[in-house]
DOBASE-912687 format. One record per residue (C-alpha): residue in one letter; residue number from 1; x, y, z. Coordinates in Angstrom, 3 decimals, always signed. Layout:
N
+---------+-----+----------+----------+----------+
: residuo : num :        x :        y :        z :
+---------+-----+----------+----------+----------+
:       A : NUM :        X :        Y :        Z :
...
+---------+-----+----------+----------+----------+
// end
This chain:
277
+---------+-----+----------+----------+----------+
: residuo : num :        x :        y :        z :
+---------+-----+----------+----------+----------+
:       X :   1 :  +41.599 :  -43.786 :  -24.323 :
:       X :   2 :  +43.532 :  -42.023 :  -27.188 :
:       X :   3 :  +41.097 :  -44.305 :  -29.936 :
:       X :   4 :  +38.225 :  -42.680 :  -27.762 :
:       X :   5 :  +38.991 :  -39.202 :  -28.027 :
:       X :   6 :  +40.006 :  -38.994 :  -31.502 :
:       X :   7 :  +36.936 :  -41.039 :  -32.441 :
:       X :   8 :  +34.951 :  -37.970 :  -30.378 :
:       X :   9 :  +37.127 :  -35.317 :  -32.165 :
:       X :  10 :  +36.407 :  -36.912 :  -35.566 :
:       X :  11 :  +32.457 :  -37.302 :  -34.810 :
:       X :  12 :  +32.445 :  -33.117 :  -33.769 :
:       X :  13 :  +34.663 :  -32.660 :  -36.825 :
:       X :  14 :  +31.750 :  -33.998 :  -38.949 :
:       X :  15 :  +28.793 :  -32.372 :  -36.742 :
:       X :  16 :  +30.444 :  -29.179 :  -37.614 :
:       X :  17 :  +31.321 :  -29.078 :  -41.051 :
:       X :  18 :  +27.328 :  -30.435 :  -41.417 :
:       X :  19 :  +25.894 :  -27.619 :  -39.748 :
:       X :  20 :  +27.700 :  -25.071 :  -41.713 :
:       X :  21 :  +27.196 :  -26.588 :  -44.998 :
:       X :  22 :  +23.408 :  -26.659 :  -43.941 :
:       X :  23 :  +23.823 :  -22.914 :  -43.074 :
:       X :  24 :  +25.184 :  -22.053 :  -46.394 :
:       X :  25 :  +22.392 :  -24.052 :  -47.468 :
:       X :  26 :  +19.694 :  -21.426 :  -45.770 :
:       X :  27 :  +21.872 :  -18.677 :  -46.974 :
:       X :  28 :  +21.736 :  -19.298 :  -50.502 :
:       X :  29 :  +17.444 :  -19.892 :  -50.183 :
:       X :  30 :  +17.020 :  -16.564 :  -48.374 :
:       X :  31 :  +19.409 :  -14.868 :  -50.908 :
:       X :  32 :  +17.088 :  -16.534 :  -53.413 :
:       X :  33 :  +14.148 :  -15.694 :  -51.847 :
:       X :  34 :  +15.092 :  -12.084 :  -51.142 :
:       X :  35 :  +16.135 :  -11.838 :  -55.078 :
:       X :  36 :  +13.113 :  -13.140 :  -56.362 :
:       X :  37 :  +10.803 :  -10.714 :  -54.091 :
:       X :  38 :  +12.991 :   -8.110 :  -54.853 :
:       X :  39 :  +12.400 :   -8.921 :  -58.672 :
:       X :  40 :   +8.340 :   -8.703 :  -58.330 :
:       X :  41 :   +8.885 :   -5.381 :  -56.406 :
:       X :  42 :  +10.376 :   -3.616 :  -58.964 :
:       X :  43 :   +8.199 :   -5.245 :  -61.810 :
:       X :  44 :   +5.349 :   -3.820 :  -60.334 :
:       X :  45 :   +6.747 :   -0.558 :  -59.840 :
:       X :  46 :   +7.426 :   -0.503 :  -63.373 :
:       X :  47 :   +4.324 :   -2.014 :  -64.068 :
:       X :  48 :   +3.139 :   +1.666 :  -65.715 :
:       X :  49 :   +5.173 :   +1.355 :  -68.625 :
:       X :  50 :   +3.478 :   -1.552 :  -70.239 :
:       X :  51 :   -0.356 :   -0.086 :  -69.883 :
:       X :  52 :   -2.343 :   -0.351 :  -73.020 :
:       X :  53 :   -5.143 :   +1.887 :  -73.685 :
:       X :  54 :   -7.718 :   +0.788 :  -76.938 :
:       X :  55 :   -9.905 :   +4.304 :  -78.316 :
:       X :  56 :  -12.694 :   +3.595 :  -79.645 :
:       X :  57 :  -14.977 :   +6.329 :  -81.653 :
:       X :  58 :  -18.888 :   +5.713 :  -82.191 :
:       X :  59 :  -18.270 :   +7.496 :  -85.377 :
:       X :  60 :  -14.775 :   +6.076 :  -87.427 :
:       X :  61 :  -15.091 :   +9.650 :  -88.904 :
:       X :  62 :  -16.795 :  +12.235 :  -86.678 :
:       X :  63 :  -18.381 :  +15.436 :  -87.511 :
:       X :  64 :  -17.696 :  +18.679 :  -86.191 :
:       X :  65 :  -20.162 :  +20.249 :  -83.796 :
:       X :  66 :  -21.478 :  +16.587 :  -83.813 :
:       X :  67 :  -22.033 :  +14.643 :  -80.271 :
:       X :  68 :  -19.624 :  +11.820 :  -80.695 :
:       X :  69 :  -19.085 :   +8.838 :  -77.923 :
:       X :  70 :  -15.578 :   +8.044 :  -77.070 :
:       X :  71 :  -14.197 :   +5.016 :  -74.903 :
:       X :  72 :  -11.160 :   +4.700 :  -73.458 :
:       X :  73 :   -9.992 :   +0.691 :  -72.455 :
:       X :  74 :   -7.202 :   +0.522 :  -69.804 :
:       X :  75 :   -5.633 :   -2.627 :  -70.349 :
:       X :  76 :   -2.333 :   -4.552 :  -68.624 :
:       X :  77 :   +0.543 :   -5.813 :  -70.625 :
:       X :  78 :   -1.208 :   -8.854 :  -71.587 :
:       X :  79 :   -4.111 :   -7.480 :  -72.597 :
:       X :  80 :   -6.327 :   -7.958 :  -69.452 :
:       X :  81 :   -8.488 :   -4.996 :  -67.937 :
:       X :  82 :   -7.173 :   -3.310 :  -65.256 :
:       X :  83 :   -9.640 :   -2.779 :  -62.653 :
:       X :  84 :   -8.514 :   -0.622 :  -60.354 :
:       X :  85 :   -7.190 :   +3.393 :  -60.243 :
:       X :  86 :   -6.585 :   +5.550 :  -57.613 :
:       X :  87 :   -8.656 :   +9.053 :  -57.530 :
:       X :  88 :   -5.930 :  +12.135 :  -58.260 :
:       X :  89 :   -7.548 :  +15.398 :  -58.111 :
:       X :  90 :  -11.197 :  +14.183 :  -57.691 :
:       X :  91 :  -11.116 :  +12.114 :  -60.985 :
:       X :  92 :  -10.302 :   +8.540 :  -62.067 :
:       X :  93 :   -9.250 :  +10.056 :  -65.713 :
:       X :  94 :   -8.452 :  +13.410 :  -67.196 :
:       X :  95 :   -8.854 :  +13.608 :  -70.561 :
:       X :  96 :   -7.210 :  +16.945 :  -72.538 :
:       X :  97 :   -8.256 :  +17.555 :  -75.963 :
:       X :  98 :   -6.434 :  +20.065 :  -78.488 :
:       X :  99 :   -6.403 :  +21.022 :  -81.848 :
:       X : 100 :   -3.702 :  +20.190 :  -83.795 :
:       X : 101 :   -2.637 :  +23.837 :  -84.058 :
:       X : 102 :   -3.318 :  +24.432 :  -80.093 :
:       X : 103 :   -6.373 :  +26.949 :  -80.599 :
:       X : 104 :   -8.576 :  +24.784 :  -78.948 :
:       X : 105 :   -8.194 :  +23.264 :  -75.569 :
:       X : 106 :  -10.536 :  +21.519 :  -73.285 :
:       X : 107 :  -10.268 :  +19.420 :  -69.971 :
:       X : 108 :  -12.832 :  +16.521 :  -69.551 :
:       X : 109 :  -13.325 :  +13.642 :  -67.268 :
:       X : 110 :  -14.609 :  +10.521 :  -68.505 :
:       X : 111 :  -17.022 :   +8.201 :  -66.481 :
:       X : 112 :  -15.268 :   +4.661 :  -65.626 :
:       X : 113 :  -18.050 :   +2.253 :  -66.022 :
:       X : 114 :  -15.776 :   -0.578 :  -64.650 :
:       X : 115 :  -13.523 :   -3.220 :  -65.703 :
:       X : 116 :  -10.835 :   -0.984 :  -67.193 :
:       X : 117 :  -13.662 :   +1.179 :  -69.687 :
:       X : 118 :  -13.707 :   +4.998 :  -69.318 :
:       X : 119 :  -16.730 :   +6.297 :  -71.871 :
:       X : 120 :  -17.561 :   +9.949 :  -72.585 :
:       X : 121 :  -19.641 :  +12.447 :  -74.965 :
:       X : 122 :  -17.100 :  +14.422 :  -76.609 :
:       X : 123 :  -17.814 :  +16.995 :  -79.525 :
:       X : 124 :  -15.439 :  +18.676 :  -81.747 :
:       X : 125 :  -16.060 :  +22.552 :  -82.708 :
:       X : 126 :  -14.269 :  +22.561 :  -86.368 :
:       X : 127 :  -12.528 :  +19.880 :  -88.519 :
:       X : 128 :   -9.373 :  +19.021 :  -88.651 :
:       X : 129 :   -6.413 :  +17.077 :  -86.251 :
:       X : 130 :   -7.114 :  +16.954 :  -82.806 :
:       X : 131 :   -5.039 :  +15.258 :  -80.229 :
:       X : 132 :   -6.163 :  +13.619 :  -76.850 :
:       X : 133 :   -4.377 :  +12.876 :  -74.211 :
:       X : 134 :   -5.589 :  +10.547 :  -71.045 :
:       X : 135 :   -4.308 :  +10.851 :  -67.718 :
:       X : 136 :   -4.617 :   +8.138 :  -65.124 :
:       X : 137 :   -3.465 :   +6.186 :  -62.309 :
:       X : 138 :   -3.858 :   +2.139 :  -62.108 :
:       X : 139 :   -3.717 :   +1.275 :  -58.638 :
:       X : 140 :   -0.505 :   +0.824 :  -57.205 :
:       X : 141 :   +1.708 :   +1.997 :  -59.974 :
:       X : 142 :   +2.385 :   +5.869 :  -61.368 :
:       X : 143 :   +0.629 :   +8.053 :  -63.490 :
:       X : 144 :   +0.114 :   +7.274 :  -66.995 :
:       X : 145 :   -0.338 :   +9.553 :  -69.760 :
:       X : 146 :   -1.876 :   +7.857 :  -73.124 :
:       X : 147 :   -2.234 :   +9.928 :  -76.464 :
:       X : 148 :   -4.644 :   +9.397 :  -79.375 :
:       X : 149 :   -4.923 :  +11.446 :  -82.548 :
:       X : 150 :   -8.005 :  +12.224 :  -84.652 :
:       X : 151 :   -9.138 :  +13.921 :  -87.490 :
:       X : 152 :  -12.888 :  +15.109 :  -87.345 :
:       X : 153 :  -15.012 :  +15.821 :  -90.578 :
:       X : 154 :  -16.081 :  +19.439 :  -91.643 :
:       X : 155 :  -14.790 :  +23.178 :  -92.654 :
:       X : 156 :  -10.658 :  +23.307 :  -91.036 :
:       X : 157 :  -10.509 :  +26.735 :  -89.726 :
:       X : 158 :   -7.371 :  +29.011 :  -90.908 :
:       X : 159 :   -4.363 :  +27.600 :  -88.544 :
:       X : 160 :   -0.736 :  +29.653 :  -88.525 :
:       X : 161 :   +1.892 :  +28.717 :  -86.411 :
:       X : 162 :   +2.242 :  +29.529 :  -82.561 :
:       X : 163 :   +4.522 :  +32.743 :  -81.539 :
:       X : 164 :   +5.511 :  +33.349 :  -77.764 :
:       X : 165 :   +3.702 :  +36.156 :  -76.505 :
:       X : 166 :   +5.169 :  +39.236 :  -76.426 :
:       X : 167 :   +3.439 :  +40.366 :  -72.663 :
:       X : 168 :   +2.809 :  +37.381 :  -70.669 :
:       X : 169 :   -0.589 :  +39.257 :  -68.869 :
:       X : 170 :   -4.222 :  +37.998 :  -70.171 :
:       X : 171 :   -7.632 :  +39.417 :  -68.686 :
:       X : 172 :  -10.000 :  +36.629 :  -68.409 :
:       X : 173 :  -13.720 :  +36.158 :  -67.002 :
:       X : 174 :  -12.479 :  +40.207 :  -65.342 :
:       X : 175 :   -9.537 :  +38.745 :  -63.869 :
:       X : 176 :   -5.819 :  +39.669 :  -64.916 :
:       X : 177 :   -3.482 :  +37.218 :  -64.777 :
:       X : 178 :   +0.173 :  +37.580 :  -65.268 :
:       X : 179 :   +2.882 :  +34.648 :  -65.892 :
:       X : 180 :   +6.231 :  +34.999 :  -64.358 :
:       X : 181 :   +9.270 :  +32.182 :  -64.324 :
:       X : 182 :  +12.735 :  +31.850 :  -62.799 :
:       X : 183 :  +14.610 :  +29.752 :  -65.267 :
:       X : 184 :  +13.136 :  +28.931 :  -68.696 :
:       X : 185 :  +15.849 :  +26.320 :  -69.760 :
:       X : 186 :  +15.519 :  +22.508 :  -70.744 :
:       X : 187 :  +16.679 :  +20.022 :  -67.947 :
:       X : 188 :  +16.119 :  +22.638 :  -65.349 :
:       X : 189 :  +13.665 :  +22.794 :  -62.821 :
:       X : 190 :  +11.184 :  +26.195 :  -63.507 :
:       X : 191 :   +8.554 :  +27.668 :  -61.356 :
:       X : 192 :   +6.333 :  +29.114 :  -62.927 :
:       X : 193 :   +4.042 :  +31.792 :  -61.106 :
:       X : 194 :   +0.307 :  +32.773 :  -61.716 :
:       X : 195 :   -0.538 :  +36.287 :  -60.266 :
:       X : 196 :   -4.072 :  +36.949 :  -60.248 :
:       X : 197 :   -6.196 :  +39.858 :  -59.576 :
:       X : 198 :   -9.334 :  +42.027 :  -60.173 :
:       X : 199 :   -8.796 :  +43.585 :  -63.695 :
:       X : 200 :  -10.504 :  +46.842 :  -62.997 :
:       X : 201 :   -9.095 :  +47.850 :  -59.840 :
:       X : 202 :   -6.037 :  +45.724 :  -59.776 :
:       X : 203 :   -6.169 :  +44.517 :  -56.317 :
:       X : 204 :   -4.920 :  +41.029 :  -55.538 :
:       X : 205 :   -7.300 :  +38.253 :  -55.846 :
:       X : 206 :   -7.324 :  +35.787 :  -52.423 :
:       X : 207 :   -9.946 :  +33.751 :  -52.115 :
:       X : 208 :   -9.689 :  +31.316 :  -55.238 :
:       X : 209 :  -11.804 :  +28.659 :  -55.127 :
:       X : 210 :  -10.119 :  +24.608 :  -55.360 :
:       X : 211 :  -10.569 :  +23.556 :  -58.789 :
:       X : 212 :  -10.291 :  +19.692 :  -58.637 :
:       X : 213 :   -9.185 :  +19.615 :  -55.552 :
:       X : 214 :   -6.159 :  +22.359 :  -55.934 :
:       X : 215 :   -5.940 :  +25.736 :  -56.343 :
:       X : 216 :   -5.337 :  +25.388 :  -60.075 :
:       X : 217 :   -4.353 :  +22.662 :  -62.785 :
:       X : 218 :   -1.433 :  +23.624 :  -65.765 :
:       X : 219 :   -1.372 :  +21.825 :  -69.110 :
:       X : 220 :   +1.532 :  +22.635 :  -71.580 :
:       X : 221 :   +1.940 :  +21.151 :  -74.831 :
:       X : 222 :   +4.661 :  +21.411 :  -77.255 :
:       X : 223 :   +4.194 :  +23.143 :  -81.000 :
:       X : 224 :   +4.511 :  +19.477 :  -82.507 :
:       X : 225 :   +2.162 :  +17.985 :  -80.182 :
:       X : 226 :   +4.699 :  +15.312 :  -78.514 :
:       X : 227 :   +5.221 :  +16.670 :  -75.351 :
:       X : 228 :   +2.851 :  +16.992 :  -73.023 :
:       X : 229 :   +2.838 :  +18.400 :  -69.248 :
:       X : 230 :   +0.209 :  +18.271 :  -66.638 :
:       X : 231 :   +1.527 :  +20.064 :  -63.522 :
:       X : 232 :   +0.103 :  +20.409 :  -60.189 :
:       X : 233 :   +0.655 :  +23.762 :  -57.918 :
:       X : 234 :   +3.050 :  +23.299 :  -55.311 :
:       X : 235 :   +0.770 :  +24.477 :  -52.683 :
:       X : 236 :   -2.887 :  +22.840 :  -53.558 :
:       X : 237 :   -4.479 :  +25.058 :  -50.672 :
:       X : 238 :   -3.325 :  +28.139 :  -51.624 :
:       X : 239 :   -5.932 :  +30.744 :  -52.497 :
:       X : 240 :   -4.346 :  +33.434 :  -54.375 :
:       X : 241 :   -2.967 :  +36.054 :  -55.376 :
:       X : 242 :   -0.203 :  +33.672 :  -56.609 :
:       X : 243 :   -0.682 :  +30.131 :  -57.299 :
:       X : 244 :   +2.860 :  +28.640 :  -58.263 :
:       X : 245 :   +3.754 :  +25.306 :  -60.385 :
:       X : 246 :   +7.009 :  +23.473 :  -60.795 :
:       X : 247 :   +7.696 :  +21.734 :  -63.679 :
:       X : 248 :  +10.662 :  +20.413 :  -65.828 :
:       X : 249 :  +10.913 :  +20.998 :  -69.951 :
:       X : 250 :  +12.573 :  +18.061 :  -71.107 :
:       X : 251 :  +13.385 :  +19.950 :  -75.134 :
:       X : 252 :  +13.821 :  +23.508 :  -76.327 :
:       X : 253 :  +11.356 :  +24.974 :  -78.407 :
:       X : 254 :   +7.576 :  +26.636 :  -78.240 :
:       X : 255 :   +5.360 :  +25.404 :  -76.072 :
:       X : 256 :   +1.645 :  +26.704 :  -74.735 :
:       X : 257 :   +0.650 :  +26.614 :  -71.544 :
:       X : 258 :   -2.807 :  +26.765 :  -70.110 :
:       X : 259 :   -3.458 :  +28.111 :  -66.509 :
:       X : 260 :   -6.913 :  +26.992 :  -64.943 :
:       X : 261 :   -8.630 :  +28.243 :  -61.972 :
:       X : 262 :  -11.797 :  +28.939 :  -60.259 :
:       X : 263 :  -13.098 :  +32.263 :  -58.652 :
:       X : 264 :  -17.065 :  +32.568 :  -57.734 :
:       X : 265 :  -17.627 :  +29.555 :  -59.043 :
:       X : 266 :  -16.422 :  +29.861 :  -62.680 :
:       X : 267 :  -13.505 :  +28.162 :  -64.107 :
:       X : 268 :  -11.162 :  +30.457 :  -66.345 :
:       X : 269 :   -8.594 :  +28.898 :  -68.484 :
:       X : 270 :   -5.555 :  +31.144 :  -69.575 :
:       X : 271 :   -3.449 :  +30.400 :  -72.242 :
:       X : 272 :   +0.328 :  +31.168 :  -72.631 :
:       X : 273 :   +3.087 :  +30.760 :  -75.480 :
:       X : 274 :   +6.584 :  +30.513 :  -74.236 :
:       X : 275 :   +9.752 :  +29.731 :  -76.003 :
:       X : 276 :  +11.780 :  +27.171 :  -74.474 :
:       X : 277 :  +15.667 :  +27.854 :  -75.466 :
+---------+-----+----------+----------+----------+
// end
């Protein structure tokens, strides 16, 4: 009887030590598998930083006041076309163009003719540098911002360099609009506030019209060119008098800043010079 039992106790002895060693086993694969999905999660989150965009000019040296066809290729880190982008603001791609010395500003939207290729007709009032910067969203991943630089043939108008304003208030298209801010300072969160109204009889403007979807789009570059800004207003349905836009200003120094929005259906963009301390 005692040769029984311990041969019984000896025989559970091994049953158990099995099924825990196969249990560690599973553990270790659905660690695995957990660390490897895990892995692919965050690659694609990151997936932004590695887009490539190719520019490609009909004319290697365009003319000023010249029609000139630009296209933009979105490619993945390996150099495949990306397919896919998400709509933000009622466009696949916004496209901001500026003169080297900021005097000029613009705000296109390319047509995406599929398989990663944005194409548009661009043209370019003076010679000179000119900077362009793309703005677009591959599906699934974050915004990406792309920037190309260009010199265009013909007379370069007189360029000085950028001063702040003195009085942040511009009349444009009969509208007076006025820029206010909390906290100008770099790694600090600013809001920055739009009032708008009527500039003959000064009464508040409401009834803004969406302009791409929002009440109003804000593009601020710095003096050098290398930082760039496209903020969205905190409250895309609001319709005036204020329209208000938080944004962050990563290095001191002078920066513009242009305001756009739509009343009666014209677009009016403002421009601003601020000094970031």
């Amino acid at each position: 009887m005692k040769i029984k039992h311990l041969c019984m106790l000896a025989l559970t002895i091994v049953l158990v030590l099995s099924g825990c060693g196969a249990k560690t086993d599973r553990n270790k694969m659905d660690q695995g598998q957990m660390n490897h999905e895990g892995m692919n999660h965050n690659n694609a989150s990151s997936h932004g930083k590695d887009i490539q965009t190719e520019w490609k000019f009909s004319n290697e040296k365009p003319q000023n006041n010249q029609d000139v066809q630009l296209s933009i290729q979105v490619k993945d880190d390996k150099g495949n076309p990306i397919h896919d982008f998400d709509v933000e603001h009622e466009k696949l791609m916004h496209l901001i163009v500026v003169s080297k010395d900021l005097s000029y500003f613009d705000h296109l939207h390319p047509e995406y003719k599929g398989k990663g290729l944005f194409t548009i007709t661009a043209k370019f009032p003076s010679g000179g540098d000119y900077k362009l910067f793309a703005d677009f969203v591959p599906k699934g991943t974050e915004k990406v911002t792309k920037s190309q630089s260009l010199t265009v043939q013909g007379d370069v108008p007189h360029s000085s360099a950028i001063e702040p304003d003195t009085h942040l208030t511009k009349v444009i298209n009969g509208k007076e609009i006025a820029l206010s801010y909390d906290n100008l300072a770099v790694g600090k969160e600013v809001m920055l506030n739009f009032n708008i109204k009527d500039a003959q009889t000064k009464q508040p403007i409401h009834n803004l019209q969406p302009y791409l979807g929002a009440v109003g789009h804000v593009v601020i570059i710095s003096e050098d060119t290398e930082q760039y800004l496209h903020v969205h207003p905190m409250d895309e349905k609001a319709a005036g008098p204020d329209a208000k836009f938080l944004t962050t200003f990563t290095k001191s120094g002078v920066y513009k800043i242009w305001g756009q929005f739509q009343h009666e259906g014209k677009v009016m963009t403002v421009p601003f010079v601020v000094k970031v301390p």
